[in-house]
C-alpha positions as CSV (number, residue, x, y, z in Angstrom):
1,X,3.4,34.7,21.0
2,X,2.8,32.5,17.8
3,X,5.7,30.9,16.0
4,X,5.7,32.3,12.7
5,X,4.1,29.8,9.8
6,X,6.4,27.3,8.2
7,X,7.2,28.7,5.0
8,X,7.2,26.1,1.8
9,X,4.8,23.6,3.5
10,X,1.3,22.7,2.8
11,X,-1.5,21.5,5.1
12,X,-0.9,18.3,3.5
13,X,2.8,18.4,5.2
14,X,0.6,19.2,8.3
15,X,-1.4,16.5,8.5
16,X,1.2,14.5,7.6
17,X,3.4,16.2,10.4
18,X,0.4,15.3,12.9
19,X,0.4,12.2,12.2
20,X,3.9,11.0,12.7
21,X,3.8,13.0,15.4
22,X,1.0,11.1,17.2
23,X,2.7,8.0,16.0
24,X,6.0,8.7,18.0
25,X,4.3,9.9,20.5
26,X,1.5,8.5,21.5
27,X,-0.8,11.6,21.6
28,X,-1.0,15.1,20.6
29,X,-1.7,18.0,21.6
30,X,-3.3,20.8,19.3
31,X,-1.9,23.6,21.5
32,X,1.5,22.3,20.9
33,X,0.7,21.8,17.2
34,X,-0.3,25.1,16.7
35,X,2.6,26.7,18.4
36,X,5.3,24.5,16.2
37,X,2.9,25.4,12.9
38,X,2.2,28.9,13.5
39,X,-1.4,28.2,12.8
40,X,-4.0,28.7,15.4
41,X,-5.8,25.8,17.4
42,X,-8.8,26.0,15.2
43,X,-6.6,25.1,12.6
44,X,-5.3,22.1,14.1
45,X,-8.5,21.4,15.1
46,X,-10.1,21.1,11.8
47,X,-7.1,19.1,10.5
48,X,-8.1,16.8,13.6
49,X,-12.0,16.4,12.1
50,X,-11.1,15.2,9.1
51,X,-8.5,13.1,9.9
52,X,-10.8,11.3,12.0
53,X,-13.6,10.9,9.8
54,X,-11.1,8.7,7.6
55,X,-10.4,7.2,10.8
56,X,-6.8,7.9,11.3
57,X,-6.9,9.4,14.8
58,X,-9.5,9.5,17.9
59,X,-10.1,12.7,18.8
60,X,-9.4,13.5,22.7
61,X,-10.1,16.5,24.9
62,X,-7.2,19.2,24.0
63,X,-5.9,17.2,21.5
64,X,-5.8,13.4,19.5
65,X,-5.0,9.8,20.2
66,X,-4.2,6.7,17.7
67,X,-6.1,4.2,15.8
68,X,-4.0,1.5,14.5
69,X,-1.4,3.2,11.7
70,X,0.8,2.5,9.6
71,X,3.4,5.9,9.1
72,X,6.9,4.4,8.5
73,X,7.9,1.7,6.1
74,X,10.6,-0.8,6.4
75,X,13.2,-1.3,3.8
76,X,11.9,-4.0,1.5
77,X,15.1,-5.8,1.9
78,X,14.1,-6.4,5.6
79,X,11.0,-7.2,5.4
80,X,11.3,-10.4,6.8
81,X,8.3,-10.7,9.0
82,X,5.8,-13.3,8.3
83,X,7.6,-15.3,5.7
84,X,6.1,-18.3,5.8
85,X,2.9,-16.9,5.5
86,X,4.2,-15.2,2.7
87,X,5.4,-18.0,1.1
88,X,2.2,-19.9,0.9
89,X,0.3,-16.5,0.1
90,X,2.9,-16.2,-2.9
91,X,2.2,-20.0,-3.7
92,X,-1.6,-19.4,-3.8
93,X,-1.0,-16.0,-5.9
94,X,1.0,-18.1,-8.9
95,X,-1.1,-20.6,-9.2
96,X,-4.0,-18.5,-10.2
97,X,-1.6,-16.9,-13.1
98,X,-2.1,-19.0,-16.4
99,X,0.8,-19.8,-18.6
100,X,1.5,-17.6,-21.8
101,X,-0.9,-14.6,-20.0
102,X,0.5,-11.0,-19.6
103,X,0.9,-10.1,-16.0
104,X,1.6,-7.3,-13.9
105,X,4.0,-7.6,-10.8
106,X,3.5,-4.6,-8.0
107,X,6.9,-4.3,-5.8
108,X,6.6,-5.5,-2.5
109,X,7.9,-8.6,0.0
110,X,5.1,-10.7,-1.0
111,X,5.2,-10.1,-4.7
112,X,9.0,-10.6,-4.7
113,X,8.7,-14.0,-3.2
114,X,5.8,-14.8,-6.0
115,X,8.4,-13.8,-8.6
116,X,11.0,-15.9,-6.8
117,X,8.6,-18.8,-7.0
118,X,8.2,-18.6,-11.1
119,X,9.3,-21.8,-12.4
120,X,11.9,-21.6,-15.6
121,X,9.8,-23.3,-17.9
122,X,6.6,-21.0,-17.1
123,X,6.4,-18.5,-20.0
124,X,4.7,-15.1,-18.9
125,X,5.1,-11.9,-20.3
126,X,5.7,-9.8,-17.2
127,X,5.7,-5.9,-15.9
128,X,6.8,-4.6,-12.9
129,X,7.8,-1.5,-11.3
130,X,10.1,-3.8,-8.7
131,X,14.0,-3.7,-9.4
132,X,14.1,-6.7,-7.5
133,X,11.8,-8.6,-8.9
134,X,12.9,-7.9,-13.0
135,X,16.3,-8.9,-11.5
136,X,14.8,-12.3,-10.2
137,X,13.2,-12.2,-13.7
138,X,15.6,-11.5,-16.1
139,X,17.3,-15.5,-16.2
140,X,13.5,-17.1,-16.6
141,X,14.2,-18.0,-20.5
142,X,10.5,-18.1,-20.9
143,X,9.7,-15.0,-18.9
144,X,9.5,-11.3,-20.6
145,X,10.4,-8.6,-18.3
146,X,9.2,-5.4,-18.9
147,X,10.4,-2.5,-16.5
148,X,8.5,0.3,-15.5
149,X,10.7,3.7,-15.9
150,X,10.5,6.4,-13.3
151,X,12.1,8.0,-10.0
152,X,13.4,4.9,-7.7
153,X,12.4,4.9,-4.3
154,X,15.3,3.7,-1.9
155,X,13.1,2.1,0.7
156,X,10.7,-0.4,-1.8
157,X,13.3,-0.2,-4.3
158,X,10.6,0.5,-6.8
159,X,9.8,3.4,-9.8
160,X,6.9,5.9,-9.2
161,X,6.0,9.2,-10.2
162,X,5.3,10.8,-13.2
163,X,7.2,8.2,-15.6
164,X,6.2,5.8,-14.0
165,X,2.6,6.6,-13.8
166,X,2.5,7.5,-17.7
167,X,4.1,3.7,-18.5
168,X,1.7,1.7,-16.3
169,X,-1.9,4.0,-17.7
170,X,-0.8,2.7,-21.1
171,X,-0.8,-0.8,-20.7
172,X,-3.2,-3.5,-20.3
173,X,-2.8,-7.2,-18.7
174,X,-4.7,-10.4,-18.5
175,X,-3.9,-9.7,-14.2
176,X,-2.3,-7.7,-11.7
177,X,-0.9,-9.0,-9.0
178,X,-0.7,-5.9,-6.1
179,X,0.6,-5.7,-2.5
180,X,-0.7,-3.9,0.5
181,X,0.4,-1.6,3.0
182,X,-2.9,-1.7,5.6
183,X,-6.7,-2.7,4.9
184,X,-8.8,-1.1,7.1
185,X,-12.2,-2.1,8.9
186,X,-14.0,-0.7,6.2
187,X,-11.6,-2.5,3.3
188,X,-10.2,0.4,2.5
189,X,-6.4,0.0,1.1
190,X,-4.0,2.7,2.3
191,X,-0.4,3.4,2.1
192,X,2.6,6.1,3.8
193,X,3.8,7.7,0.8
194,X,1.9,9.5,-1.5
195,X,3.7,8.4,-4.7
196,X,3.4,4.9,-4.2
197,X,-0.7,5.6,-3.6
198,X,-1.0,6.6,-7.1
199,X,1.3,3.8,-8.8
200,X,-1.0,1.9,-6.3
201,X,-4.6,3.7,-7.9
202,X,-3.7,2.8,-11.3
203,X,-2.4,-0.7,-10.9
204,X,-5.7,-1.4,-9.6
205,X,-7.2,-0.9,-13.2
206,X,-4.4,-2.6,-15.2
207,X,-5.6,-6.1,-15.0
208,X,-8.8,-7.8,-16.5
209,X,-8.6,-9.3,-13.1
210,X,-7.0,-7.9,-9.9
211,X,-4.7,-10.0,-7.3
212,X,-4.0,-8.8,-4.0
213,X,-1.7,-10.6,-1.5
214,X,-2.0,-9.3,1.8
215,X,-1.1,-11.3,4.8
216,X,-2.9,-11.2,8.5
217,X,-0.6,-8.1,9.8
218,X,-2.1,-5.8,7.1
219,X,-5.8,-5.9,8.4
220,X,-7.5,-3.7,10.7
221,X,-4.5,-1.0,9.8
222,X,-5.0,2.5,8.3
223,X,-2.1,4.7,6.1
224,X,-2.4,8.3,5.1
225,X,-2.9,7.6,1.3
226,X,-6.1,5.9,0.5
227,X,-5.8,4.5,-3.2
228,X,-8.1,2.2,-3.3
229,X,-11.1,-0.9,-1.6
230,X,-11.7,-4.3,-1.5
231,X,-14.2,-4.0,-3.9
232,X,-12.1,-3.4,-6.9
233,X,-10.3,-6.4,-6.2
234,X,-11.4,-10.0,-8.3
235,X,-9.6,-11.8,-5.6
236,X,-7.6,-11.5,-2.1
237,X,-5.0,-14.0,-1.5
238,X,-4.4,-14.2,2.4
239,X,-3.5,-16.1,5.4
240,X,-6.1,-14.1,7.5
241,X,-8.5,-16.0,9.4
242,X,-12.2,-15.9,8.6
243,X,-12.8,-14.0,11.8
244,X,-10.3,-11.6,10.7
245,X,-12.4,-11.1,7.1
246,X,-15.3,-10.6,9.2
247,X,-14.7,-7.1,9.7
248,X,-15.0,-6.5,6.1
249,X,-19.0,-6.0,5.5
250,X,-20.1,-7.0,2.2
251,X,-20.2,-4.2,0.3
252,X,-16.4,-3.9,0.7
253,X,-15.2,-6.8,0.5
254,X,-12.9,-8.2,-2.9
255,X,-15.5,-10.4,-5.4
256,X,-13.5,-13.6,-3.9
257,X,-11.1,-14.4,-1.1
258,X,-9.0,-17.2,-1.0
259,X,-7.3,-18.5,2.6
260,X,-4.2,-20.3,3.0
């Protein structure tokens, strides 16, 4: 007998059910999908085509496997993985800013150690939609911190949603400086939460020119919310190796990477 639907959720809650689901457990099975849903195995099924024409999932007989995905994210506070890479990433990233310019800061590890790096007598004017980077900000004499308003996420620490979104599409800077969740083989940038994909969408548009820092973990890794490709980016700051960049074909890769 069929379970009943789910009432209150949306086949976007689905798919993104599916996918943790595969995450934790290695595979799936669309009979067992169906059954927790209420939904029939055609259902599931279809949620399983599209899902793996974005390349998320490899379809399997009865059910899915995994690709390389990125579904949970760690509290920006530990994000201590990679730091030295960081580091240099972050030291690349700030010497590309010119003094006196209007900047935009996205939240994330690597963008908090580029604002960390900001030396006192470097005047920027500076927006950001980090709390901890406007609180690493605030004591630069010669830095203006403007915060972005909106709902705080407890896991980046950072403002998104509707606020948020109506701040940042009002402004313009001289550059933007943005993180990244995953880049996928085809240069596609992704992230887990939907919120943060569209703070994500229009901080890619902000800048005259657009900075993203993205160390060697990040390639070759897919997340549910697209928001954007390599080929709106003016430059990618990273420590991947050329072989790495490889996978990026030409028409998706940023107008100029720079290796550290």
């Amino acid at each position: 007998m069929t379970t009943p639907p789910r009432p209150g959720l949306t086949a976007s809650k689905r798919v993104e059910w599916l996918m943790k689901k595969l995450a934790l457990s290695g595979a799936l099975e669309s009979k067992e999908a169906a059954a927790e849903w209420g939904c029939s195995q055609e259902t599931i099924r279809k949620d399983l085509v599209i899902l793996e024409s974005r390349g998320m999932l490899r379809r399997a007989h009865g059910g899915a496997l995994p690709v390389n995905y990125v579904v949970h994210e760690t509290d920006v506070t530990q994000r201590v993985d990679h730091r030295e890479g960081k580091i240099l990433i972050a030291q690349a990233a700030l010497s590309e800013l010119a003094e006196g310019s209007t900047v935009f800061i996205e939240s994330g590890s690597t963008t908090a150690i580029l604002a960390q790096l900001i030396p006192a007598h470097f005047a920027l004017t500076v927006v950001t939609n980090s709390l901890a980077i406007a609180s690493t900000l605030m004591v630069l004499p010669l830095v203006t911190c403007h915060m972005v308003g909106g709902q705080v996420r407890h896991v980046t620490r950072a403002t998104t949603g509707y606020w948020a979104l109506r701040e940042l599409s009002d402004i313009a800077v001289d550059t933007a400086v943005l993180g990244t969740n995953a880049v996928s083989d085809t240069g596609e940038l992704s992230t887990p939460d939907g919120e943060e994909a569209t703070i994500k969408a229009c901080a890619l548009s902000l800048g005259t020119r657009t900075i993203v820092v993205a160390d060697r973990s990040k390639f070759g890794l897919r997340a549910l919310h697209r928001y954007g490709t390599m080929a709106e980016v003016s430059l990618l700051v990273t420590n991947a190796s050329r072989q790495d960049q490889l996978l990026l074909s030409l028409e998706h890769s940023p107008r100029e990477t720079r290796f550290v």
